[in-house]
C-alpha positions in Angstrom: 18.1 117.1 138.8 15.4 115.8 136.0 16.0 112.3 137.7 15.1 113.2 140.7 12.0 115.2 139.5 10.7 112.6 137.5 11.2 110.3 140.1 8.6 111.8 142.3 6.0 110.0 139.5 5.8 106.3 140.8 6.5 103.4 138.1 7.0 105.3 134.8 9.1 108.4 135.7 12.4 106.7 136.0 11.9 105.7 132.7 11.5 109.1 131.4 14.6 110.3 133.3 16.3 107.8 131.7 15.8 109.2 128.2 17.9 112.3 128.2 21.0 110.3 129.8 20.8 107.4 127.3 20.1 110.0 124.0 23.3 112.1 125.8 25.3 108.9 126.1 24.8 108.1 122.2 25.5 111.3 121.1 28.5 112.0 123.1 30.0 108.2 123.5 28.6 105.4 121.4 26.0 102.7 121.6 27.2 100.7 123.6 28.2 102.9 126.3 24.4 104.4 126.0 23.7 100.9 126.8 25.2 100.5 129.8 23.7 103.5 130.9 20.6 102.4 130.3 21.6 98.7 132.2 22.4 101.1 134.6 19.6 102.9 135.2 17.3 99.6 134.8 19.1 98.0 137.6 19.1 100.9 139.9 15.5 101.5 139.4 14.6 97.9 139.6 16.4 97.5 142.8 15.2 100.9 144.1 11.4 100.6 142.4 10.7 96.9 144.2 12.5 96.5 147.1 13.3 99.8 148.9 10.6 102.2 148.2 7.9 99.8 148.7 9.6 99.2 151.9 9.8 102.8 153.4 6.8 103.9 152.2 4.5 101.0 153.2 6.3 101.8 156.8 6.1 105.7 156.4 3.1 106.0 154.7 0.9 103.4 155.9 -0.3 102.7 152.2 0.6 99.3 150.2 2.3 99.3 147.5 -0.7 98.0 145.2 -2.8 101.2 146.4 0.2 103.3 145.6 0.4 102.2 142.1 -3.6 102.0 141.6 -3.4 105.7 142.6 -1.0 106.3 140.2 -3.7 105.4 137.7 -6.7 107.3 139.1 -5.4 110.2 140.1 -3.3 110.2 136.1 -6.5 109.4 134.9 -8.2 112.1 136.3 -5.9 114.9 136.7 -3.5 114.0 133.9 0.4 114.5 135.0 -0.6 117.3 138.0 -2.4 114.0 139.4 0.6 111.6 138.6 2.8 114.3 140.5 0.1 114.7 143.6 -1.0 110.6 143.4 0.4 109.5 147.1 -0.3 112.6 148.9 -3.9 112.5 147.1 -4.7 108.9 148.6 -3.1 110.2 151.7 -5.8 112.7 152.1 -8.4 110.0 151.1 -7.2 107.4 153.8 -7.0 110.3 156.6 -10.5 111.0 155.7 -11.9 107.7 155.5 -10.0 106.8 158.8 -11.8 109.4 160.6 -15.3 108.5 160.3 -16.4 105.5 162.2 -18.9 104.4 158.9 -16.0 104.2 156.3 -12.9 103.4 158.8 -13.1 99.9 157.5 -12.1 101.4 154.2 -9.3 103.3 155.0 -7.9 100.3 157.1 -8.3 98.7 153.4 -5.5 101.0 151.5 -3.3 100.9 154.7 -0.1 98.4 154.9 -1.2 96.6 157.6 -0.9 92.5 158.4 -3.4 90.0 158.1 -3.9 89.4 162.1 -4.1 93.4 162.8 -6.4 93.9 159.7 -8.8 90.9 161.0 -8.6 92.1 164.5 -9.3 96.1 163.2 -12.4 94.5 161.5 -13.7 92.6 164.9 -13.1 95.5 167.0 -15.8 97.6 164.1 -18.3 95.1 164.1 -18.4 94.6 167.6 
């Protein structure tokens, strides 16, 4: 259940989910079994963390994954772990709102996940 929790803060909350398992792991088996557990976690993380969240969320979400982790860091930065918790929806909110105003559309189509071609032809169509 703390996994899961933690998981909900991008990039470093895997990490501290890990902690209790691997600390249970040593007390309870040995070293080296708390090792594998924290192989374990690494490469379940690592293959979850790079390839299929950035994935459904860039789809879902409309956000890129660079956004998503610069938002991480703004919204930590400026609401401490209540912002780490709240970072994607937070930029959500931001991107619906620039995306609804003609002026700053250009931005919002900025932290979206969108292709090179669709980006450029987004841009023509507002210039125009």
């Amino acid at each position: 259940m703390l996994a899961f929790l933690f998981n909900f803060i991008p990039n470093i909350g895997s990490i501290i989910a890990a902690v209790p398992a691997v600390l249970l792991a040593i007390v309870v088996q040995s070293p080296a079994v708390a090792g594998l557990v924290a192989l374990g976690y690494v490469g379940i993380n690592t293959i979850m963390g790079n390839i299929v969240e950035p994935k459904f969320m860039g789809r879902g979400l409309g956000l890129s994954t660079l956004v998503v982790f610069l938002s991480l860091i703004f919204w930590g930065w400026l609401l401490g772990t209540v912002g780490m918790l709240l970072s994607v929806p937070l930029t959500m909110i931001v991107k619906i709102a620039l995306e609804a105003n003609e002026d700053s559309k250009w931005l919002g189509l900025l932290l979206g996940n969108v292709d090179e071609q669709k980006l450029k032809s987004e841009f023509e169509e507002l210039s125009e």
